[in-house]
Each structure stands twice: as structure tokens, then as C-alpha cells.
VOGU-3710 file (C-alpha; in Angstrom, 3 decimals, decimal comma):
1> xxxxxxxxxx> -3,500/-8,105/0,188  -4,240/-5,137/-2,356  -2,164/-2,461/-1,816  -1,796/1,214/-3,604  0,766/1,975/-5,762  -0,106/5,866/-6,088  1,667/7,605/-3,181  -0,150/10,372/-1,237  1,941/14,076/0,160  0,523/15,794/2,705
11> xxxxxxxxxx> 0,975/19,132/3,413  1,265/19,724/7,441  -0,462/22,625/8,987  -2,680/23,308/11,721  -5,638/20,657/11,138  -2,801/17,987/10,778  -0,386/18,860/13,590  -1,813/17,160/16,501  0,275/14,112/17,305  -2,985/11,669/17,259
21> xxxxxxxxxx> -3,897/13,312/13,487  -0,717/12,631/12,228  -0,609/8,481/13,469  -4,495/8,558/11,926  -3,369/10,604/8,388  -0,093/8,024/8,531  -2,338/4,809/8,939  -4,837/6,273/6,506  -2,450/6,215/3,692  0,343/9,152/3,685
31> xxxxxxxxxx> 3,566/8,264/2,186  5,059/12,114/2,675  4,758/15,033/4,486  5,510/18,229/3,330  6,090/21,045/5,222  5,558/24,330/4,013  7,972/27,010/4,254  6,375/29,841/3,273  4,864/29,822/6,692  6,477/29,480/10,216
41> xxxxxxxxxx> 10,110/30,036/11,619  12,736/27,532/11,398  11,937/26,250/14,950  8,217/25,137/13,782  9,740/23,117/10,974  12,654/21,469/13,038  9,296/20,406/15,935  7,549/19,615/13,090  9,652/17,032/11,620  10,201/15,617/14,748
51> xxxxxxxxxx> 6,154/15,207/15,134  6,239/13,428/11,626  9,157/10,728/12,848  7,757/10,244/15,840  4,345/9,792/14,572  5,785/7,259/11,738  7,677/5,066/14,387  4,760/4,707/16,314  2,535/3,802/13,019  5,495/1,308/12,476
61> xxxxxxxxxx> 6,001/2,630/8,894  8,856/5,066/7,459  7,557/8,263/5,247  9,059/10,695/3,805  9,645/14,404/4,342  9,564/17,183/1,942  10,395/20,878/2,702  9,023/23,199/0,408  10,797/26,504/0,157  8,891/29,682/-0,181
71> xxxxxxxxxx> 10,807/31,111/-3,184  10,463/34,765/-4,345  7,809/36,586/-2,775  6,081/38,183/-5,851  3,326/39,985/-3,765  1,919/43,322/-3,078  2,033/44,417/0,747  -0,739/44,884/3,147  -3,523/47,055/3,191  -4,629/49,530/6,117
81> xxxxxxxxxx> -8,057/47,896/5,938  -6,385/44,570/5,346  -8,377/44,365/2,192  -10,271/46,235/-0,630  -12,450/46,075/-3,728  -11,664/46,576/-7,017  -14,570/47,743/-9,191  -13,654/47,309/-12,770  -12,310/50,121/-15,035  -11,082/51,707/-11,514
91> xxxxxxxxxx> -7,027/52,668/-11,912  -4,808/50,874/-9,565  -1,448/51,485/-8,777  1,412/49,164/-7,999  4,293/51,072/-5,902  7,056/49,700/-5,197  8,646/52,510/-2,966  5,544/52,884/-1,168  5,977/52,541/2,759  2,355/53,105/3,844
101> xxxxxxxxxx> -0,272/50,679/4,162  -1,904/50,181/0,919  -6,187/51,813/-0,167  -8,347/51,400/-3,053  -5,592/53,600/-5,012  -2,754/51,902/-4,373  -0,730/49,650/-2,615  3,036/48,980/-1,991  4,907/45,728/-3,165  6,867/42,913/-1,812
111> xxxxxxxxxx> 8,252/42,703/-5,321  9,987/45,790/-5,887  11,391/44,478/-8,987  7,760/44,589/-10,824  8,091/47,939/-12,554  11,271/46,617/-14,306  9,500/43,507/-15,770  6,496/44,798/-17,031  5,745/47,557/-19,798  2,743/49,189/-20,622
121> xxxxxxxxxx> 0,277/46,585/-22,732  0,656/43,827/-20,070  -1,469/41,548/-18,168  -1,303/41,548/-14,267  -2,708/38,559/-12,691  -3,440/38,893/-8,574  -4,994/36,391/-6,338  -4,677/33,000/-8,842  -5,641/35,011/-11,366  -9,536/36,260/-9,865
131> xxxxxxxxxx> -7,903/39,601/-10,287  -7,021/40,854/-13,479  -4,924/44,194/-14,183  -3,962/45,487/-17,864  -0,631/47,800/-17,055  -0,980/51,544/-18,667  1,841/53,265/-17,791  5,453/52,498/-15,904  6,520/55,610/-14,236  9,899/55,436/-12,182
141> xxxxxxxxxx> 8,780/52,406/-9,170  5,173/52,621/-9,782  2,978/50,637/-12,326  -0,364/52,318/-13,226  -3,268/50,084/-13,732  -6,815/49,633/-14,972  -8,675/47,193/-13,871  -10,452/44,860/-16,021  -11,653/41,823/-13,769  -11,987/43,624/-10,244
151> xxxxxxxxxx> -12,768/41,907/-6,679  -11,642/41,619/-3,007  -7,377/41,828/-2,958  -6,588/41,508/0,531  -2,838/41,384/1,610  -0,070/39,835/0,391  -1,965/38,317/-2,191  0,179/36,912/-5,293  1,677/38,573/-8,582  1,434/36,694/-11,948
161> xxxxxxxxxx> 2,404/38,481/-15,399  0,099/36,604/-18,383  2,405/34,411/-20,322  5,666/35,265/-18,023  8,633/37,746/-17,474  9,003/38,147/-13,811  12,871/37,993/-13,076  12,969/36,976/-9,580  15,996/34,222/-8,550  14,074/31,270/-7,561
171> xxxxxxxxxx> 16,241/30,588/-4,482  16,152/34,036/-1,806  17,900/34,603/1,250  15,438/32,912/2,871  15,562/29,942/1,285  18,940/29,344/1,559  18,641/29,762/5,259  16,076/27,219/5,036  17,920/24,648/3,516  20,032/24,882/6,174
181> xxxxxxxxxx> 17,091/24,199/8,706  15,939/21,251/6,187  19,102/19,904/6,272  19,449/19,798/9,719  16,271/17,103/10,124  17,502/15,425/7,881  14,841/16,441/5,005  14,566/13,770/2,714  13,238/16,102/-0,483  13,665/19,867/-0,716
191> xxxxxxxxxx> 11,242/21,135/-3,243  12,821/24,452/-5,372  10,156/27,215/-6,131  9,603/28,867/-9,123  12,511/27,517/-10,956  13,119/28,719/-14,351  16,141/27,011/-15,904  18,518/23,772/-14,588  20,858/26,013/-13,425  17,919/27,251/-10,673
201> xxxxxxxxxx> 18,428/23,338/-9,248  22,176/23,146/-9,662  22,842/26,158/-6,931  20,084/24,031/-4,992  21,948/20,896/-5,151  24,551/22,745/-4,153  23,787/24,510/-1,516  21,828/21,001/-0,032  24,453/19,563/-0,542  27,012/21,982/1,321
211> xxxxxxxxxx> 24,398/22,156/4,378  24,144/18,369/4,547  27,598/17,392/4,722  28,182/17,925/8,725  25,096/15,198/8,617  26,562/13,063/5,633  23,153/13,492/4,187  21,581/14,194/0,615  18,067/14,868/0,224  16,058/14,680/-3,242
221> xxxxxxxxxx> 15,169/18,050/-5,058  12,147/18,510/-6,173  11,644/21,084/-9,424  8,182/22,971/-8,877  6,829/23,863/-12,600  5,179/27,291/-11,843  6,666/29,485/-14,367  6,035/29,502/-17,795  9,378/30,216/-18,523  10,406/26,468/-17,116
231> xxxxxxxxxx> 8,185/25,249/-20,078  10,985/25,940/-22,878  13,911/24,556/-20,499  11,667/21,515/-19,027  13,886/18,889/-20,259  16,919/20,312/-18,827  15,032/21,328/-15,297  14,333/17,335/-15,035  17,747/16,444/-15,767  18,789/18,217/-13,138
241> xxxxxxxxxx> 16,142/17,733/-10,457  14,976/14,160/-8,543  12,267/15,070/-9,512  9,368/17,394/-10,463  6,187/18,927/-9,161  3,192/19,672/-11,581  1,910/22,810/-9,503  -0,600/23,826/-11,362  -1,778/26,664/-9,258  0,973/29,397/-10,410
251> xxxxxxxxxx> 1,315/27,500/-14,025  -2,566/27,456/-14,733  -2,192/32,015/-13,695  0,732/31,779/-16,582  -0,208/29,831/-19,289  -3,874/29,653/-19,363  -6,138/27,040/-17,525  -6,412/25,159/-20,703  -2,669/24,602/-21,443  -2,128/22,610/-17,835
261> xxxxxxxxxx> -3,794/19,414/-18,348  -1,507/18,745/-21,562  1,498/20,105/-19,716  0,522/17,837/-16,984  0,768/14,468/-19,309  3,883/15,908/-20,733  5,568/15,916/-17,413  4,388/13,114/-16,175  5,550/11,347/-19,437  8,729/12,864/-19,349
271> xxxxxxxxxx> 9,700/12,343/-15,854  9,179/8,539/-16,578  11,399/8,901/-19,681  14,297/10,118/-16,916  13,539/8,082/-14,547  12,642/10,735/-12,152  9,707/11,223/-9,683  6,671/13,299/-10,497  3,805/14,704/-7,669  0,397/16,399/-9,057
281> xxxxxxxxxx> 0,008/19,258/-6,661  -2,936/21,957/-6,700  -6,430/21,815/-5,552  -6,814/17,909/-6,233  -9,202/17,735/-3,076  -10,012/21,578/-2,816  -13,261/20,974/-1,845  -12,976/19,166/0,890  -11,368/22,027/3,110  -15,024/22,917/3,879
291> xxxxxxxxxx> -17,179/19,411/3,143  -16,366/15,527/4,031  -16,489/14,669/0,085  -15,314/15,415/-2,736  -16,509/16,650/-5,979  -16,849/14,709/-8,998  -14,731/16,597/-10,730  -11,840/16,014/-8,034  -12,327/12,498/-8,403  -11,687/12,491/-11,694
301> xxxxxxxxxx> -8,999/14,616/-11,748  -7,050/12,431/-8,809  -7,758/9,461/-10,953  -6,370/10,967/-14,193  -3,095/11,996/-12,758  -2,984/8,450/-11,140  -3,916/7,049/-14,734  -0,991/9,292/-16,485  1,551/7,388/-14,075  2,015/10,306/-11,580
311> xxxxxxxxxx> 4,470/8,618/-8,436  2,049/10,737/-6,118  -0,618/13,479/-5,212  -0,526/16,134/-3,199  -2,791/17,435/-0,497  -2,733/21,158/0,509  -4,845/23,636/2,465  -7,055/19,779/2,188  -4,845/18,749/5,075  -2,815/22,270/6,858
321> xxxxxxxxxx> -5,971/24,030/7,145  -9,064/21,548/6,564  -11,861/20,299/8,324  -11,153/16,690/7,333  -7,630/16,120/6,819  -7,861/12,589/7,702  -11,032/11,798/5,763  -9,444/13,849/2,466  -6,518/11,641/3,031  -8,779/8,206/3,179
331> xxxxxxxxxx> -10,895/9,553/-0,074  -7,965/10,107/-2,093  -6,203/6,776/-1,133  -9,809/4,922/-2,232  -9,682/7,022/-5,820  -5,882/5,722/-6,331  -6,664/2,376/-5,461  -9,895/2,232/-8,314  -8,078/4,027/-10,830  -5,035/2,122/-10,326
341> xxxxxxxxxx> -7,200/-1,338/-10,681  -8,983/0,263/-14,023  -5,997/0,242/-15,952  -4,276/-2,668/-18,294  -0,484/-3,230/-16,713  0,361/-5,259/-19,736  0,226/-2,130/-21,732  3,434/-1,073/-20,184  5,845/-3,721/-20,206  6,941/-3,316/-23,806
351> xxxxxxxxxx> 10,808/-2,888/-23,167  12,446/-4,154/-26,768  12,662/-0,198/-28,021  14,525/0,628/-24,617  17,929/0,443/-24,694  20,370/0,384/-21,072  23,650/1,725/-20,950  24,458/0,076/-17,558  24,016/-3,389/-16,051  22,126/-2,488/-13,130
361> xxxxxxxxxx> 19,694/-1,132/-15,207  19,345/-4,037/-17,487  19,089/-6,239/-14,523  15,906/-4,170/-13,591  14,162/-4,479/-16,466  14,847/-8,262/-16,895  13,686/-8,578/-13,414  9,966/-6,967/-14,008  9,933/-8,826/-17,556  10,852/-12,229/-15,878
371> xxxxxxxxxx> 8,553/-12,071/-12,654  5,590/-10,576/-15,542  5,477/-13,772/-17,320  6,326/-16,373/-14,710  3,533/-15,405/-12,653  5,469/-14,025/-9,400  3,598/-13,002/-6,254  6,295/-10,230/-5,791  9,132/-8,423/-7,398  12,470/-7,775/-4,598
381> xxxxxxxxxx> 15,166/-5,140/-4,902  17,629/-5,692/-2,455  19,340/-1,926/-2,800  21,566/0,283/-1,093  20,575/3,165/-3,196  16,982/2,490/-4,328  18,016/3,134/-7,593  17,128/-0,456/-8,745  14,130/0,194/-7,295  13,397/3,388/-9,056
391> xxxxxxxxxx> 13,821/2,130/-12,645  11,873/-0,682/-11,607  8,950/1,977/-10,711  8,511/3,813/-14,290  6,884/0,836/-15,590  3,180/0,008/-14,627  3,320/-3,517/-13,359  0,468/-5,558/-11,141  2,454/-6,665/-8,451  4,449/-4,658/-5,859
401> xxxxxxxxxx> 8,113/-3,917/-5,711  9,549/-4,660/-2,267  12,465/-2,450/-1,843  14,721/-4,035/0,735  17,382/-1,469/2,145  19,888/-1,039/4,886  19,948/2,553/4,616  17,323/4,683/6,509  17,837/7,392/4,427  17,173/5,365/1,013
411> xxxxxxxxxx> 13,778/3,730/3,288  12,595/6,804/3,706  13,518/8,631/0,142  11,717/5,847/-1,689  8,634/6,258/0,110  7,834/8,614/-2,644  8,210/5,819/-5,446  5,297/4,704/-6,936  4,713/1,101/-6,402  7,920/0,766/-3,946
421> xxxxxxxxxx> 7,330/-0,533/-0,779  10,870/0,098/1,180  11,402/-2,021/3,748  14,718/-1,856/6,423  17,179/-5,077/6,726  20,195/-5,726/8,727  23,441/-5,939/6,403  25,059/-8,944/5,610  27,923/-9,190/3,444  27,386/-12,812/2,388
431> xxxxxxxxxx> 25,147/-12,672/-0,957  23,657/-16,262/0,245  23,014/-15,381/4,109  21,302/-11,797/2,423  19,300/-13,652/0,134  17,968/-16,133/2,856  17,584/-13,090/5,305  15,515/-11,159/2,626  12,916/-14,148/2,078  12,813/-14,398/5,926
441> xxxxxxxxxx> 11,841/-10,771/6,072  9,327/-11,279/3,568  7,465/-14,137/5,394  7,505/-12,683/8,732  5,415/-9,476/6,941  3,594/-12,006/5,101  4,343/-10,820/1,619  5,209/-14,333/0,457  3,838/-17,884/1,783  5,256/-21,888/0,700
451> xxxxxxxxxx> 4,951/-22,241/-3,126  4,781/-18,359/-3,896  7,433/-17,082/-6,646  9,320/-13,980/-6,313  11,800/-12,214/-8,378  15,001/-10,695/-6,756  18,117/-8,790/-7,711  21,039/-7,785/-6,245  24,539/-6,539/-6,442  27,976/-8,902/-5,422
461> xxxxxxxxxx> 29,790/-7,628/-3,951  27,470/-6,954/-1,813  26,544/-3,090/-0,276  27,905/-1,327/-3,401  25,521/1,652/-4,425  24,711/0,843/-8,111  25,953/-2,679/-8,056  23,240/-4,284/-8,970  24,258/-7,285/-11,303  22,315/-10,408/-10,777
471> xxxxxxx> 18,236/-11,451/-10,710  17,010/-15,106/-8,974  13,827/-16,218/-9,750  12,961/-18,370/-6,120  10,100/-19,860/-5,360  9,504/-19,925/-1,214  10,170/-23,346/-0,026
//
């Protein structure tokens, strides 16, 4: 049976809301849903959510879900038109006590911070960057422009400043409202927008973690690298996260469309170094919001990210507001697969230069080094955490990792680890009766048949998060 080890997000909108989508887009191939906060109230989110469990039971296969807070809004306001043109060399102003509708002069802001940050000499980037404004003047809450790259601006389109310096807080009333709703389903990853430092994902871990306790429950946080002030403090922003989000559409407006596709390696390298998760976000699949194929170029970029040892893709607008969300969702599952089979697995088993601090850990690494060489069918983590699991998933191997769990909320969290299948068991506390009950659940799927060999850790005693502390080699009698 070849299966993928790339995951695939999918962002939940209109196109994808309809219960019978959702079972399709699930059985095509997508291992987590995100929903987007930035649009909707908290009700839509909480019905939402339910759709997405519902729609998994039914498929007969857990996924994940990941809310995606909005973050600062760093936008100018509407217009009385609802858009305009900019011609260039036209002046432009940006007025942050403005309270009427916006014209071909001017416009109000969402930001009303932006005439503190900037300072005459700077570069204003609107729309992803299609608009481009050099600032001339700051005068009280209004920032004079010139425009040097004009076009359509229609409302509430976004604010970048070239190479930085906007000062919003990364987490807004809003979002901290949000959490709570998040919380509430039981959200299995919050993605944090526009973080610029750790201490950006420490209040979120701390506020998750405040609105989760009346549900015992602690989701994964998710750094989004948008800024180009996270760049200096990246190492310390995945230290502190679960994991990170290359989003290059906000990074690319920053740093320059030619930085991103180093920065993108970088991450993904370093996430594996900390044995976090890492998602490559951002028009992967743009074109197929309007046509049933891809470009090319998206192919290639899917498979690149999937080559650098990203844990999963993300679809967008592909999937809320597409034609073909279920056909982006089967195209980008093919791509995974062929990249994935292009590359050499043996290249990434070199362990001798790693060195692991805990036993667990060790036990993990002997386990994919052992079932390498001795030929095994399958690799089995038999975790309460997925930890094991995890470690086991920075390293490019050829066979699967079978994540067996008792904990729903460790199924569903690891549905975002690349190469992790997580499956649910009952809980035994005898380590032989487990052992014999895990090999029974893996016949019954038909992962292993008579003669296969499988590797297979565990902790004793047994159901002790991080207890991992012994490996079987067993070959299926």
C-alpha cells in the first residue's frame, strides 16, 4: 500500500463547507483543517468544527484542526466607491483620524498606529505589495504619500512597511476572545499571527492554556513567520512554538520575493533541528481557484517544500473560495506522493553526530536505525504523547510510522506529523497484553501480514507521557 508522508491543511470556507465536500476533501487526502479567523463570528467557527468532526467520523479517519487567528489588522478602511485607482506620481494620504469613507485623496486606517512607525523616506507596501507608496511627510495622524507603483486599492486591503517596523502586538482583543472560542472545540493547533519575538507565543501559550483548562485540553501553537522582524529572533520563536508556518505571503511584502525561498529551507531545516512541525503556506495551488490544474510552477514549488522535509502544505483561497477544492486537494496529494518517491531516504538516517539527552529519545532513534537495516515492513510507536512519534518524524525514512495512541487528543494532534499515521487503541496496563493488542490492531487494518517485521517501542510502566524506554523488533507470527 503506498501511502503519503507529506500532510495536506486545508483552509475551510465557502467552496469547502458543504458536509458532502468535506467527506470528499477528507477521503481525497486532508490531514487538517484550518479555519480562518479573520473571517466569521465565533458561532461559524464553533458549527464549523463540528462539520469537520462529523465529516472525519463518517470518513472513518481523525484530522486535525487548526484555528488561525486574525492578528493585528494593519489595513486602511473602506472607500465610498469601495475602490479606486492610483495613477503613479499621484499623492496619497494615509489618515488615521479620518471617519469618512475614503477617495482617490485619501483614505482612513484600521491601523491608527501607522503614522508613529513610519518617517518620511519609507516604503509603503498595499495589497501584497501590487501597490507601492514612498512616505513624504508625517504630519500629526496623517502620512502623505506619492505613489510610485499605482493600481486598484479597494477596501481593507493590507499595510506592509519594506524591510519592517510596524509595532502592532501580534495577539488583539480579538484574538484573545478567539482563543477562547478555539478552545472551546477543542482546537487541536492555534496558529499566532504576525509574531515577532518568543515572548509573542509565550502570552499565547498562556492564554490557550488558561482557556483550555475547564476542558483539560492543550492545543499546539503554531508561529506564523510574516514579519521580518521574526527573522532575527527565529530560533527563539521555534523554541517556543509547536511549531511554525512559512507564510510567505506577508514575508515575501517584507523582505523581498527573493529572500523567501532561502528563508523557507532555513525554517524548514531548523524546525527539524527542534523537533518541531513546519507547514508551507501561500499560494502553493493559487491557480487553481479559477482552473482544474495547476501550473508548472506550482508543481514545482509543492514538490520543493515536500523535498526540503516540510510536515505539510497548505491550501488557501484553493479550497475556502475555489472552484475545485476537492480536485486542488487530489493534485497536491499526487505531487507529494512523486516528490516524496524521488528522493534517497538513506540520505537521512545518519544519526552518529546526534547526541540525546533523554532515553525516550534514544529509544526513537534506535528504533528507525534498527527497523532501516533489518528490513521492517513498519515502524510502531505505542505513545501517550506522540512525542516518540514526533522525533521519529524529523528523519526521512521509507516506511511509515504507525502511531498507536489512547488519547484522542494526541490522534488527532499528530495528524499533522509527517509520516505519522495515528491510530486509536484501548488501554491496557499490561506491557505484554498491549503489545499483543497493538499487532492485532495492525492486522485487522492490514498494515502487517505472517512473516512481516515491525519495529515497536514503548514505555513500562505503561501510560506514562514520555516513558518511552524499550524497542522489540517482532516479526508477525
Amino acid at each position: 500500500m503506498v501511502t503519503r508522508a507529506t500532510k495536506i491543511v486545508a483552509t475551510l470556507g465557502p467552496a469547502s463547507s458543504d458536509p458532502a465536500m468535506l467527506v470528499k476533501m477528507i477521503e481525497a487526502g486532508v490531514n487538517v483543517v484550518r479555519l480562518n479567523f479573520s473571517h466569521g463570528v465565533a458561532q461559524d467557527h464553533v458549527d464549523r468544527a463540528a462539520a469537520v468532526r462529523k465529516a472525519a467520523a463518517q470518513v472513518g479517519r481523525e484530522v486535525a484542526i487548526m484555528a488561525d487567528l486574525q492578528g493585528p489588522k494593519i489595513r486602511v478602511g473602506k472607500f465610498a466607491e469601495g475602490k479606486i485607482e492610483l495613477v503613479n506620481g499621484a499623492a496619497f494620504v494615509l489618515d488615521g483620524a479620518r471617519i469618512e469613507l475614503g477617495d482617490v485623496n485619501a483614505v482612513g486606517l484600521d491601523y491608527k498606529e501607522l503614522p508613529r512607525d513610519v518617517r518620511t523616506g519609507d516604503v509603503l507596501l498595499l495589497n501584497d505589495g501590487l501597490i507601492v507608496l514612498d512616505v513624504v511627510a508625517v504630519k500629526g495622524a496623517q502620512v502623505h504619500t506619492k505613489v510610485r507603483v499605482g493600481g486598484e486599492l479597494s477596501n481593507n486591503k493590507g499595510i506592509n512597511k519594506q524591510g519592517g517596523g510596524l509595532s502592532a502586538p501580534a495577539l488583539t482583543a480579538k484574538d484573545m476572545e478567539d482563543i477562547k472560542t478555539a478552545m472551546s472545540f477543542l482546537a487541536d493547533y492555534v496558529a499566532v499571527s504576525f509574531p515577532q519575538n518568543a515572548t509573542d507565543m509565550e502570552l499565547a501559550r498562556q492564554l490557550c492554556n488558561v482557556a483550555g483548562e475547564p476542558y483539560k485540553h492543550k492545543a499546539g501553537l503554531i508561529a506564523k513567520i510574516e514579519r521580518a522582524e521574526a527573522i532575527p529572533n527565529l530560533a527563539s520563536i521555534v523554541m517556543a512554538s509547536d511549531g511554525i508556518m512559512v507564510a510567505r505571503g506577508d514575508l515575501a511584502v517584507e523582505v523581498g520575493n527573493a529572500a523567501v525561498p532561502a528563508l523557507q529551507k532555513r525554517m524548514i531545516r531548523m524546525a527539524h533541528e527542534h523537533d518541531k512541525v513546519v507547514i508551507t503556506a501561500t499560494q502553493m495551488m493559487e491557480s487553481m481557484i479559477l482552473a482544474p490544474v495547476p501550473t508548472r510552477a506550482e508543481v514545482s514549488d509543492v514538490a520543493n517544500a515536500v523535498l526540503d522535509g516540510t510536515d505539510a502544505v497548505m491550501l488557501s483561497a484553493e479550497t475556502a473560495a475555489g472552484k475545485y477544492p476537492l480536485e486542488t486537494v487530489i493534485e497536491m496529494a499526487s505531487i507529494c506522493l512523486a516528490a516524496e518517491q524521488a528522493y534517497d531516504a538513506e540520505l537521512d538516517l545518519n544519526t552518529t553526530n546526534k547526541s540525546f539527552r533523554r532515553i525516550d529519545q534514544s529509544i526513537a532513534m534506535g528504533a528507525l536505525f534498527t527497523a532501516h537495516h533489518c528490513g521492517a515492513k513498519a515502524i510502531v510507536a505505542m505513545t501517550e504523547s506522540g512525542s516518540t512519534a514526533l522525533w521519529m518524524s524529523r528523519f526521512r525514512l521509507a516506511m511509515p510510522i504507525y502511531a498507536l495512541t489512547t488519547r484522542l487528543s494526541a490522534q488527532r494532534r499528530m495528524a499533522m506529523y509527517r509520516n505519522v499515521r495515528p491510530l486509536l487503541m484501548d488501554a491496557n496496563s499490561d506491557r505484554d497484553l498491549a503489545l499483543t493488542d497493538a499487532e492485532n490492531h495492525l492486522r485487522k487494518r492490514g498494515i502487517v501480514q505472517s512473516g512481516d517485521i515491525y519495529a515497536i517501542t514503548c514505555g513500562e510502566p505503561m501510560g506514562t507521557p514520555g516513558g518511552t524506554n524499550m524497542l522489540k523488533i517482532c516479526t508477525v507470527s
